[in-house]
PyMOL Python script that loads the backbone (N, CA, C, O; Angstrom):
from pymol import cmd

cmd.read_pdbstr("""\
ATOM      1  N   UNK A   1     360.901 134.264 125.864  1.00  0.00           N
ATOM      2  CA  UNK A   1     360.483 135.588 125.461  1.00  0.00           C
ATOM      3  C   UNK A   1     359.448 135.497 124.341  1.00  0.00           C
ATOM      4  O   UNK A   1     358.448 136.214 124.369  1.00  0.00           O
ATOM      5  N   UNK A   2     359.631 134.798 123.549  1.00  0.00           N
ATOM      6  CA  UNK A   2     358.687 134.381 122.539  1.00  0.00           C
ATOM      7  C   UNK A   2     357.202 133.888 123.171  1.00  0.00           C
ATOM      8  O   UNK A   2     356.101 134.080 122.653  1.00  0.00           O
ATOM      9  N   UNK A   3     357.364 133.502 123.882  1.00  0.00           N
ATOM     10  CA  UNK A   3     356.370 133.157 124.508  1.00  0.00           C
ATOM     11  C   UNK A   3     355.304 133.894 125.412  1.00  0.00           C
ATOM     12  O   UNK A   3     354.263 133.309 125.711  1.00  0.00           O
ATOM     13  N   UNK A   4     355.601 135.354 125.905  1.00  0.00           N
ATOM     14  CA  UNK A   4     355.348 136.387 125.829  1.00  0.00           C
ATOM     15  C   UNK A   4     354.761 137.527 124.966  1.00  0.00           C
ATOM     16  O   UNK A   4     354.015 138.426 125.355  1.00  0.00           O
ATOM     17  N   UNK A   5     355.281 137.302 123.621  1.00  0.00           N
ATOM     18  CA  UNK A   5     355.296 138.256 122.318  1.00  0.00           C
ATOM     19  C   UNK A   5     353.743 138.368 122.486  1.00  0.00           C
ATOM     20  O   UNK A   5     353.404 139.433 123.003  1.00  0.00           O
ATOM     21  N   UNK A   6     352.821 137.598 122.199  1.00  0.00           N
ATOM     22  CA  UNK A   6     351.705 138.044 121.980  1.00  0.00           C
ATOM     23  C   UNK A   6     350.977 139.426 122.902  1.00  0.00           C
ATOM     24  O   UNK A   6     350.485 140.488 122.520  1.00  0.00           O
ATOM     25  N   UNK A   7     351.162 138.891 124.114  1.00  0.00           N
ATOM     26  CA  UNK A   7     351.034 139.990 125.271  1.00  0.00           C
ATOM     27  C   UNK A   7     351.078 141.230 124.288  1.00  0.00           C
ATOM     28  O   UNK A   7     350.198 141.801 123.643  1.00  0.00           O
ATOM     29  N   UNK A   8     352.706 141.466 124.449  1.00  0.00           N
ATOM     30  CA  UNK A   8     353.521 142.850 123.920  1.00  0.00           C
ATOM     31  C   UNK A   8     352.433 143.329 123.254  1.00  0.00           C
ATOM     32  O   UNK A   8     351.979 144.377 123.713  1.00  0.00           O
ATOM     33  N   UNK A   9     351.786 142.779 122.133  1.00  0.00           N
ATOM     34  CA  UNK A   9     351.529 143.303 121.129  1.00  0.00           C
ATOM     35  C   UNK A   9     350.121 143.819 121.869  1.00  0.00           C
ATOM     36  O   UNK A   9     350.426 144.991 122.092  1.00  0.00           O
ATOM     37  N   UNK A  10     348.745 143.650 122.392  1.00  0.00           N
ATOM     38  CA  UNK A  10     348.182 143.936 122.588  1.00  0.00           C
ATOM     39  C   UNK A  10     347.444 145.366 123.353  1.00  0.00           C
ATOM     40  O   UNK A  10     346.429 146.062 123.360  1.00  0.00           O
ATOM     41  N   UNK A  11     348.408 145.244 123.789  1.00  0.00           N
ATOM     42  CA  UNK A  11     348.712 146.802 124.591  1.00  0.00           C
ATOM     43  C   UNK A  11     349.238 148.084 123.940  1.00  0.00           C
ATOM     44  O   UNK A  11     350.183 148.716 124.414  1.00  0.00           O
ATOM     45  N   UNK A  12     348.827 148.304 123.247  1.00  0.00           N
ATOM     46  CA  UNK A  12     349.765 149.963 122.556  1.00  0.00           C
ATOM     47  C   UNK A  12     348.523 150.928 122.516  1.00  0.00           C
ATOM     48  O   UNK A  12     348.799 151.945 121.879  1.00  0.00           O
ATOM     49  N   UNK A  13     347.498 150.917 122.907  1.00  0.00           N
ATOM     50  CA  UNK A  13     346.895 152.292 123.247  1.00  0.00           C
ATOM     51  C   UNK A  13     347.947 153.211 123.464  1.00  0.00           C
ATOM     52  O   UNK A  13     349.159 152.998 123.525  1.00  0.00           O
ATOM     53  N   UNK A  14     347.377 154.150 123.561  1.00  0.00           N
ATOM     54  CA  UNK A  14     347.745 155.484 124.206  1.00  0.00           C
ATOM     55  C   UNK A  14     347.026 155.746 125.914  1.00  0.00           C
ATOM     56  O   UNK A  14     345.917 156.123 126.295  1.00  0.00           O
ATOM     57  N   UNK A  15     348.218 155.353 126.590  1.00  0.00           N
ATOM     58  CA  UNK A  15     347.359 155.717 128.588  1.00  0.00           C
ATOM     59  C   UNK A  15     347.441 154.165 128.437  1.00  0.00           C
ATOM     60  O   UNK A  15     346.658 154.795 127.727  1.00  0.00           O
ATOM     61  N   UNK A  16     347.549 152.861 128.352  1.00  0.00           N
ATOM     62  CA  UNK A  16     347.430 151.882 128.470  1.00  0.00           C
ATOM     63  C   UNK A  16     348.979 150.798 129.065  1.00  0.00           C
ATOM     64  O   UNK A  16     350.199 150.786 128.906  1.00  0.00           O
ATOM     65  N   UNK A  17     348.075 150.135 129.684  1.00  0.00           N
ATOM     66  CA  UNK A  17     349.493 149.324 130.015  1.00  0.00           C
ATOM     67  C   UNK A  17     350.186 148.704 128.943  1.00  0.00           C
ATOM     68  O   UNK A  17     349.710 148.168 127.942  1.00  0.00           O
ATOM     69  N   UNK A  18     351.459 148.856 129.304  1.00  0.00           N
ATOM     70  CA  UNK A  18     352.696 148.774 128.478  1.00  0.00           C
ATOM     71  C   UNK A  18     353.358 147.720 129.586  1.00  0.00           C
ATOM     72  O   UNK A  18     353.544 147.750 130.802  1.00  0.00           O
ATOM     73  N   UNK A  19     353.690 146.489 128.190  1.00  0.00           N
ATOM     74  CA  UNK A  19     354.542 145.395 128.567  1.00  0.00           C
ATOM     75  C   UNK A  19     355.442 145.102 127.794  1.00  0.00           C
ATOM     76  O   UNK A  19     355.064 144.781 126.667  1.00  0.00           O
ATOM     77  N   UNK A  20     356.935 145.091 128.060  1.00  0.00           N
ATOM     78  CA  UNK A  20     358.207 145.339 127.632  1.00  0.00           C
ATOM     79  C   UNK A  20     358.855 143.908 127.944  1.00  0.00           C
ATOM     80  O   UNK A  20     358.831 143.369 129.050  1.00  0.00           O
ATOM     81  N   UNK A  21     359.412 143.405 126.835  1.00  0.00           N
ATOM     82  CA  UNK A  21     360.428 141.746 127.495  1.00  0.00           C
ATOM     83  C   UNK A  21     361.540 142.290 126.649  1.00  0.00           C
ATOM     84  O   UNK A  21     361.402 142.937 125.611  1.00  0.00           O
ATOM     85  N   UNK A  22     362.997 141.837 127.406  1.00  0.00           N
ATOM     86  CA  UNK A  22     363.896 141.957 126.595  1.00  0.00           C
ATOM     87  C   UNK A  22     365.009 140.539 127.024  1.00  0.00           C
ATOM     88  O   UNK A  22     364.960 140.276 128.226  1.00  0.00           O
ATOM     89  N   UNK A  23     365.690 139.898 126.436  1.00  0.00           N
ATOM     90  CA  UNK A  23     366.609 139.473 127.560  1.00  0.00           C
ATOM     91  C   UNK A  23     368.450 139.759 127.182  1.00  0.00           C
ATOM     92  O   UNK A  23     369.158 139.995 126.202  1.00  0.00           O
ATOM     93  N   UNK A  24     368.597 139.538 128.778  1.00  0.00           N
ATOM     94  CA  UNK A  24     370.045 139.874 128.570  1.00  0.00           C
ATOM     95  C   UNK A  24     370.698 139.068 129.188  1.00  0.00           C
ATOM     96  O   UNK A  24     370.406 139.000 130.382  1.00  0.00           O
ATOM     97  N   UNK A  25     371.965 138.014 128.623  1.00  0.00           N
ATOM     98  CA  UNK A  25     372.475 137.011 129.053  1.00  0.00           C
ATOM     99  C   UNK A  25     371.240 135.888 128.888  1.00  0.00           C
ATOM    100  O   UNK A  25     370.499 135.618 127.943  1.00  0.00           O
ATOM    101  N   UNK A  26     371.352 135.416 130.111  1.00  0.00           N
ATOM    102  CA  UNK A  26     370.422 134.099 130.240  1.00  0.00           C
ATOM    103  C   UNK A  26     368.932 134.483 131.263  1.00  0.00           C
ATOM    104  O   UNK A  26     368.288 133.640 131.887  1.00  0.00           O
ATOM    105  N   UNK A  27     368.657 135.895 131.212  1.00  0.00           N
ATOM    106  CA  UNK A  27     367.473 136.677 132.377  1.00  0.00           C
ATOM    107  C   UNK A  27     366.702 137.202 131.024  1.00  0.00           C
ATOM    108  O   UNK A  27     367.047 137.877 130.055  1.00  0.00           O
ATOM    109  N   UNK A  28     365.524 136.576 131.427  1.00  0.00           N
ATOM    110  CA  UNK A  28     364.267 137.549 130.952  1.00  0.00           C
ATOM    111  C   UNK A  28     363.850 138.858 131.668  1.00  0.00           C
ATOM    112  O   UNK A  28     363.340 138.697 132.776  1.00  0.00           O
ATOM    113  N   UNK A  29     363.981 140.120 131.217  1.00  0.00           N
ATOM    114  CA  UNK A  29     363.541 141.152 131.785  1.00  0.00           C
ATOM    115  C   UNK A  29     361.824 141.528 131.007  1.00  0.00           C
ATOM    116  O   UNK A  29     361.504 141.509 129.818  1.00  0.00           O
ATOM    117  N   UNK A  30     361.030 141.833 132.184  1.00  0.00           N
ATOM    118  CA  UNK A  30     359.662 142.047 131.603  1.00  0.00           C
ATOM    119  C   UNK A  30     359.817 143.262 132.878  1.00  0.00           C
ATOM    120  O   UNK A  30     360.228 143.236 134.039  1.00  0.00           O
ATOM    121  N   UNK A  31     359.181 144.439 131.857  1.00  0.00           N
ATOM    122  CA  UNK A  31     358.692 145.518 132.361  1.00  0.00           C
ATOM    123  C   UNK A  31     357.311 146.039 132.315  1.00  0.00           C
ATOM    124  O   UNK A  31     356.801 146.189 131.205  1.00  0.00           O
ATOM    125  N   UNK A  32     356.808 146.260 133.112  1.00  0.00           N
ATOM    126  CA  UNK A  32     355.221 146.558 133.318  1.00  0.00           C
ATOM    127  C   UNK A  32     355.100 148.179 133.411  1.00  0.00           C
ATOM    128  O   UNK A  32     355.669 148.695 134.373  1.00  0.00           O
ATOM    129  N   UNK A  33     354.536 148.875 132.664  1.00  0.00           N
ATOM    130  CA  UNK A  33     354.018 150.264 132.974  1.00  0.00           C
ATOM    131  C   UNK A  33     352.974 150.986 132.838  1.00  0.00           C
ATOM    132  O   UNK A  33     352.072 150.292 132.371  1.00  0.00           O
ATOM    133  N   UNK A  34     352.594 152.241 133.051  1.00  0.00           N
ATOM    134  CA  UNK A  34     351.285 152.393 132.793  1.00  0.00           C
ATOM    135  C   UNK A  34     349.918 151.542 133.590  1.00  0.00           C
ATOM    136  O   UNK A  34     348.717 151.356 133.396  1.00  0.00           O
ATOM    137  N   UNK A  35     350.451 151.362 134.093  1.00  0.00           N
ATOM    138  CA  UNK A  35     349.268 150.186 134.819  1.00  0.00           C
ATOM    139  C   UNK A  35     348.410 150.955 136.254  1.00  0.00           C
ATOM    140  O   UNK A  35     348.737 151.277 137.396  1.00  0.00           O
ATOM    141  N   UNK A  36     347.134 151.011 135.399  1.00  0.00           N
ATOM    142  CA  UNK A  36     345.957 152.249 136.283  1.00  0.00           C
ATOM    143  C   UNK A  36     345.893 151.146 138.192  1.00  0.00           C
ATOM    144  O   UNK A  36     345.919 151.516 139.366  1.00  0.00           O
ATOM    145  N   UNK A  37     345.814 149.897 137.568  1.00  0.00           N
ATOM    146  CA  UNK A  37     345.209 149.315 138.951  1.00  0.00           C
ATOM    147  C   UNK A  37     346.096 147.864 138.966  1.00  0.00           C
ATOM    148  O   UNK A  37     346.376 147.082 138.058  1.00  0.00           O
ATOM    149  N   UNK A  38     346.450 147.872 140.628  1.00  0.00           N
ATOM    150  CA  UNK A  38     347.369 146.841 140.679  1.00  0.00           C
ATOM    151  C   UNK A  38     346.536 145.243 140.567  1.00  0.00           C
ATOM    152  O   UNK A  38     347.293 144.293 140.365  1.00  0.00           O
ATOM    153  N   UNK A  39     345.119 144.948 140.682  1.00  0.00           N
ATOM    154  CA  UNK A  39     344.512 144.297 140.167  1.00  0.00           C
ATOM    155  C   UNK A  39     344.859 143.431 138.787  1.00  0.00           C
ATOM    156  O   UNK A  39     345.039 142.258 138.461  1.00  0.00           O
ATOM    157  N   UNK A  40     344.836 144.983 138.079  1.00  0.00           N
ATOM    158  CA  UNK A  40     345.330 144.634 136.094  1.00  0.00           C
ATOM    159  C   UNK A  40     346.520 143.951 136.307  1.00  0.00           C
ATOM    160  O   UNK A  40     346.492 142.723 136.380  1.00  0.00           O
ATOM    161  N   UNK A  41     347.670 144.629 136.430  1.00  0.00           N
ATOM    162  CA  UNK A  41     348.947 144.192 136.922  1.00  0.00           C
ATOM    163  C   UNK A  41     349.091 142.624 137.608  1.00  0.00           C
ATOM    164  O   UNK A  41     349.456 141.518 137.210  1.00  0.00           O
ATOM    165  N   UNK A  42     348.781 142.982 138.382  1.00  0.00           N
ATOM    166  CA  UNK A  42     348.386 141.097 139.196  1.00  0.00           C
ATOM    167  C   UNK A  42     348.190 140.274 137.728  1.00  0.00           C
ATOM    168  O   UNK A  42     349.004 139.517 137.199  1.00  0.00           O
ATOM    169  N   UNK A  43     347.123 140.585 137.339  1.00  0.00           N
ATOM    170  CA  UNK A  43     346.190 139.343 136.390  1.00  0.00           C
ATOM    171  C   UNK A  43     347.318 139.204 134.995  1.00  0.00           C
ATOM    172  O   UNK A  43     347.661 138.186 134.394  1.00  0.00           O
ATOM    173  N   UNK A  44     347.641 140.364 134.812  1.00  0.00           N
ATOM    174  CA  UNK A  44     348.802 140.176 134.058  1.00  0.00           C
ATOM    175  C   UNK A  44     350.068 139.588 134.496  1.00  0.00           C
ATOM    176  O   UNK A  44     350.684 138.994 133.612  1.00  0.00           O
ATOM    177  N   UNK A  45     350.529 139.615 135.510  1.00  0.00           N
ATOM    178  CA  UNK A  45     351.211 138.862 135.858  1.00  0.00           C
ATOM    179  C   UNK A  45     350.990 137.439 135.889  1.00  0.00           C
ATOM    180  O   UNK A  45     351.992 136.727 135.809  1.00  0.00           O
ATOM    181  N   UNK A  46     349.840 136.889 135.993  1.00  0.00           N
ATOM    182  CA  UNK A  46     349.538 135.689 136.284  1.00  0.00           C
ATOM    183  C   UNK A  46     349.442 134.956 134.890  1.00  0.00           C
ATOM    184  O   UNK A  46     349.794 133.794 134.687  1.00  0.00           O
ATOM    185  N   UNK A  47     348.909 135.820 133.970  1.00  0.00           N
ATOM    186  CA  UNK A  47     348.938 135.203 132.738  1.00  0.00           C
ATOM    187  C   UNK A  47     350.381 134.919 131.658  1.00  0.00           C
ATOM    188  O   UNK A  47     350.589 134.083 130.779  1.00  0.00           O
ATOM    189  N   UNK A  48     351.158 135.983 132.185  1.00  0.00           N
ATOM    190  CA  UNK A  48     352.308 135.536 131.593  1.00  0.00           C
ATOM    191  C   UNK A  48     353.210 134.857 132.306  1.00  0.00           C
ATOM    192  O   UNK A  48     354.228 134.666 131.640  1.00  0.00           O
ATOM    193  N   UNK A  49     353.273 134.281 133.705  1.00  0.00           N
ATOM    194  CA  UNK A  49     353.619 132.770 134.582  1.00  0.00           C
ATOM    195  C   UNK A  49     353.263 132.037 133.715  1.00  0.00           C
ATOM    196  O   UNK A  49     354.043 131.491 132.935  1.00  0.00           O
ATOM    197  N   UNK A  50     351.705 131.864 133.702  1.00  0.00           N
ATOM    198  CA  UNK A  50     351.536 130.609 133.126  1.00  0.00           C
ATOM    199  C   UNK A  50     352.040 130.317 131.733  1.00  0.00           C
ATOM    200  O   UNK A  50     352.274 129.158 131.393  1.00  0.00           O
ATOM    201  N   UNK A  51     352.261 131.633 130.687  1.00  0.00           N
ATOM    202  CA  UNK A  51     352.891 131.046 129.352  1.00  0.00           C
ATOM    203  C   UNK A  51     354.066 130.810 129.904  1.00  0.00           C
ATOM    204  O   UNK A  51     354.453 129.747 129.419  1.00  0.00           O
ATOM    205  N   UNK A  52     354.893 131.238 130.696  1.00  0.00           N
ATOM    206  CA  UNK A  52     356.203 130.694 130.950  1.00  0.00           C
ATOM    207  C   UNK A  52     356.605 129.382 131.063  1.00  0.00           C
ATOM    208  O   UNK A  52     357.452 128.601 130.631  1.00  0.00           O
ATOM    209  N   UNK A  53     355.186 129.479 132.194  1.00  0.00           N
ATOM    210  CA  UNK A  53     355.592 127.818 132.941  1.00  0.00           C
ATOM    211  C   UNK A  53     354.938 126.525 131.190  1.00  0.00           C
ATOM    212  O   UNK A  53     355.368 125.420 130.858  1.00  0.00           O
ATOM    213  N   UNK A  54     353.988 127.270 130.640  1.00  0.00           N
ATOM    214  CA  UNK A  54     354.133 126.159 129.471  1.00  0.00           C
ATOM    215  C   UNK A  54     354.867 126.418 128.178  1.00  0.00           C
ATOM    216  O   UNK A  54     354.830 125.809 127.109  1.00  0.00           O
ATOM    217  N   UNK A  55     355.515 127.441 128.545  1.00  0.00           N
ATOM    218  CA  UNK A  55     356.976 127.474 127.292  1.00  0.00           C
ATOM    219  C   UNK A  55     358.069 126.400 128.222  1.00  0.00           C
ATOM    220  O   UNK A  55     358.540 125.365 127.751  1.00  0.00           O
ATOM    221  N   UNK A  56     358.230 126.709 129.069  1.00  0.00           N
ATOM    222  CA  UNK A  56     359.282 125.374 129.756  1.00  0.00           C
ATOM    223  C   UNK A  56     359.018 124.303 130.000  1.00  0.00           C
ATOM    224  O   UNK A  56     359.868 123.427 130.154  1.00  0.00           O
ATOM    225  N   UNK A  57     357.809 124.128 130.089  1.00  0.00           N
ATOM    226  CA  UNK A  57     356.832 122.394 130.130  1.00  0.00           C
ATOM    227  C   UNK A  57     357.104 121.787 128.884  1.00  0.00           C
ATOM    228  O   UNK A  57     357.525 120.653 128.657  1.00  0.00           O
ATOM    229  N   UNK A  58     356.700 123.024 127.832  1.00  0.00           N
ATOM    230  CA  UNK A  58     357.398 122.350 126.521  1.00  0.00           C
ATOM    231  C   UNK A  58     358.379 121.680 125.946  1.00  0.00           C
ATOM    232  O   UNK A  58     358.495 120.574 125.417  1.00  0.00           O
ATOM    233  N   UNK A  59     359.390 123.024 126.268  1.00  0.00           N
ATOM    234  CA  UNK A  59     360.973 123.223 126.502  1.00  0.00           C
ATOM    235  C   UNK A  59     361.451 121.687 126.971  1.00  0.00           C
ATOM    236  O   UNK A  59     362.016 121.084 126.059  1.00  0.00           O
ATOM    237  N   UNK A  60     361.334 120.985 128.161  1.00  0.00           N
ATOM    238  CA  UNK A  60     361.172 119.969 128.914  1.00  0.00           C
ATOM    239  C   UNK A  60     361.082 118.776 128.535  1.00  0.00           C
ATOM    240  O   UNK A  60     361.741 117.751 128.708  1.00  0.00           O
ATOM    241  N   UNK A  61     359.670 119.210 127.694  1.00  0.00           N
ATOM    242  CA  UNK A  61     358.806 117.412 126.960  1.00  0.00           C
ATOM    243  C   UNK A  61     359.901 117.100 125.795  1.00  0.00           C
ATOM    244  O   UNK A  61     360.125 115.903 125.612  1.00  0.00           O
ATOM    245  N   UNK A  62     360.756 118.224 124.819  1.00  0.00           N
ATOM    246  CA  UNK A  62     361.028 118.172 123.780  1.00  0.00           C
ATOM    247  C   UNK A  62     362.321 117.177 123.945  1.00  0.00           C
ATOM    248  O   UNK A  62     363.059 117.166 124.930  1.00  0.00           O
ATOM    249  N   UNK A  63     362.485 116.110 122.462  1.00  0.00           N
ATOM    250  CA  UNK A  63     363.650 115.635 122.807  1.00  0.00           C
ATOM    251  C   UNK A  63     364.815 116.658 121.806  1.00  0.00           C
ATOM    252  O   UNK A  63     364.611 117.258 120.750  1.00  0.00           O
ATOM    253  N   UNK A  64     365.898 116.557 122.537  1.00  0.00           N
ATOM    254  CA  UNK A  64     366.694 116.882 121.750  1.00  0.00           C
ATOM    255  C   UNK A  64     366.898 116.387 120.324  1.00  0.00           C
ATOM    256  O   UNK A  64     366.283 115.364 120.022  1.00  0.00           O
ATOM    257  N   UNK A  65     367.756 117.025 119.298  1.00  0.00           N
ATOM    258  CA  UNK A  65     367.534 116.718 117.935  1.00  0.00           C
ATOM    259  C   UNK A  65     369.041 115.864 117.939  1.00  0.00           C
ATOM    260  O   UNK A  65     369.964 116.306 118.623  1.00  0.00           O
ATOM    261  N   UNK A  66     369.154 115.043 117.404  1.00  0.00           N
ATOM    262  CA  UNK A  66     370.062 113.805 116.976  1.00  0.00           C
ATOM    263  C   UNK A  66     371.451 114.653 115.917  1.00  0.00           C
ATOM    264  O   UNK A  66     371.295 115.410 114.959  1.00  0.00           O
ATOM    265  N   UNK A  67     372.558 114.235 116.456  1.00  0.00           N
ATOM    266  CA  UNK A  67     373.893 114.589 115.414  1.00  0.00           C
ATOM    267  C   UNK A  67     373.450 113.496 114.332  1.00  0.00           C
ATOM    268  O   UNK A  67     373.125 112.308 114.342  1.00  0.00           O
ATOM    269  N   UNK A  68     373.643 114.746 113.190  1.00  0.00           N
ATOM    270  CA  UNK A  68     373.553 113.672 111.615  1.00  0.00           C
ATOM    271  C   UNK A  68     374.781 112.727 112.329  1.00  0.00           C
ATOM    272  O   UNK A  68     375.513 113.022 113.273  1.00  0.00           O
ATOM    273  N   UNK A  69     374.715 111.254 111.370  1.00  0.00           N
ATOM    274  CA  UNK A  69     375.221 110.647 111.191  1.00  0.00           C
ATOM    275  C   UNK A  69     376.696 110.831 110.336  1.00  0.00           C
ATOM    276  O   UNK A  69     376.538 111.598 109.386  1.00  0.00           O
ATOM    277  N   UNK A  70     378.382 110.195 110.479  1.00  0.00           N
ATOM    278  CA  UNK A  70     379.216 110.787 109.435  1.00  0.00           C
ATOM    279  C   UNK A  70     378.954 110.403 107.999  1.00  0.00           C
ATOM    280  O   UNK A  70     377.931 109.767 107.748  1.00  0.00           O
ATOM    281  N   UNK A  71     379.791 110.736 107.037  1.00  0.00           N
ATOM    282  CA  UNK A  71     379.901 110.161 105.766  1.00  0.00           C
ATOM    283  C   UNK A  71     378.889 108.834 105.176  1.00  0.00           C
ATOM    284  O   UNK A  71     378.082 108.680 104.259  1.00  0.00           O
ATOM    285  N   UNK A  72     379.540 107.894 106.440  1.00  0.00           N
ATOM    286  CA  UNK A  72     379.562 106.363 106.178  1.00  0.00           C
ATOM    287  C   UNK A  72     378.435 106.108 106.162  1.00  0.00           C
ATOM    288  O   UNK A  72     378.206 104.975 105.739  1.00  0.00           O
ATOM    289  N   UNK A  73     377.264 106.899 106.556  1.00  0.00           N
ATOM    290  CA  UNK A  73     376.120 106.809 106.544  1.00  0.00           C
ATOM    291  C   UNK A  73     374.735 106.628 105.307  1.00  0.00           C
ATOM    292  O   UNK A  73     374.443 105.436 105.206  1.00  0.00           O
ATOM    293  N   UNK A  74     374.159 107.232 104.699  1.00  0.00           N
ATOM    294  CA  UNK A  74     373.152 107.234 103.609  1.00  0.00           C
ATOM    295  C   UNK A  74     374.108 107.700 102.607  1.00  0.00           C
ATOM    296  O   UNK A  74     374.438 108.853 102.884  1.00  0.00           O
ATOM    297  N   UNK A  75     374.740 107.223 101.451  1.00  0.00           N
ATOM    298  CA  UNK A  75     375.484 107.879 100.507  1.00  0.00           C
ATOM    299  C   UNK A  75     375.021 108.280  99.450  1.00  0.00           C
ATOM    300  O   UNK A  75     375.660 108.501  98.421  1.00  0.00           O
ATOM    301  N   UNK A  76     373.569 108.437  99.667  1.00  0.00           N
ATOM    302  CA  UNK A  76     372.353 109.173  98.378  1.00  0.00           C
ATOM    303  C   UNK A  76     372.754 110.443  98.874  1.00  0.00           C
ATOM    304  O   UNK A  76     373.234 111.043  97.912  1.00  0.00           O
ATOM    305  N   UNK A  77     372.791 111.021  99.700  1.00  0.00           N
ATOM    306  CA  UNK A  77     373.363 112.546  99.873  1.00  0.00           C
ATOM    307  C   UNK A  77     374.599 112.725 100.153  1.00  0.00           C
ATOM    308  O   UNK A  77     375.337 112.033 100.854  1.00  0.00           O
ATOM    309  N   UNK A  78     374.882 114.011  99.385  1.00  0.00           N
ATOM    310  CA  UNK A  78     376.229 114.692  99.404  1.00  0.00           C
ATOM    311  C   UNK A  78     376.261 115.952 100.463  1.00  0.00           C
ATOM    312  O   UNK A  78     377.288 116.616 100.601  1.00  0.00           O
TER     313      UNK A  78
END
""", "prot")
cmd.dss("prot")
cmd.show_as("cartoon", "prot")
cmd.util.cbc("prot")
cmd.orient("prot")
């Protein structure tokens, strides 16, 4: 969804397409409105695939982050 945000923001005319993300559970909901020509719509659609698909490409590349070590470990920190 974050990955989206920018979109959101660009659109707030007045008469202008309006793009809405919310999620619920584990589903991204994106709502499209206002939209004069299904053209616009299309291209917008296509542009926020692709941030998807490279928010999860990301998502993907990233390694997970490591459990600190216990106690027995560095005893310069408390």
């Amino acid at each position: 969804m974050d990955a989206l945000r920018p979109d959101n923001r660009l659109s707030k005319g007045k008469g202008q397409m309006r793009i809405s993300t919310h999620v619920r559970g584990r589903t991204l909901h994106i709502t499209i409105s206002r939209c004069a020509r299904v053209e616009s719509m299309q291209s917008t659609l296509q542009d926020m695939f692709r941030c998807v698909k490279a928010a999860e490409e990301s998502m993907a590349s990233a390694k997970p982050l490591q459990k600190p070590r216990g106690r027995s470990g560095n005893k310069r920190f408390k």
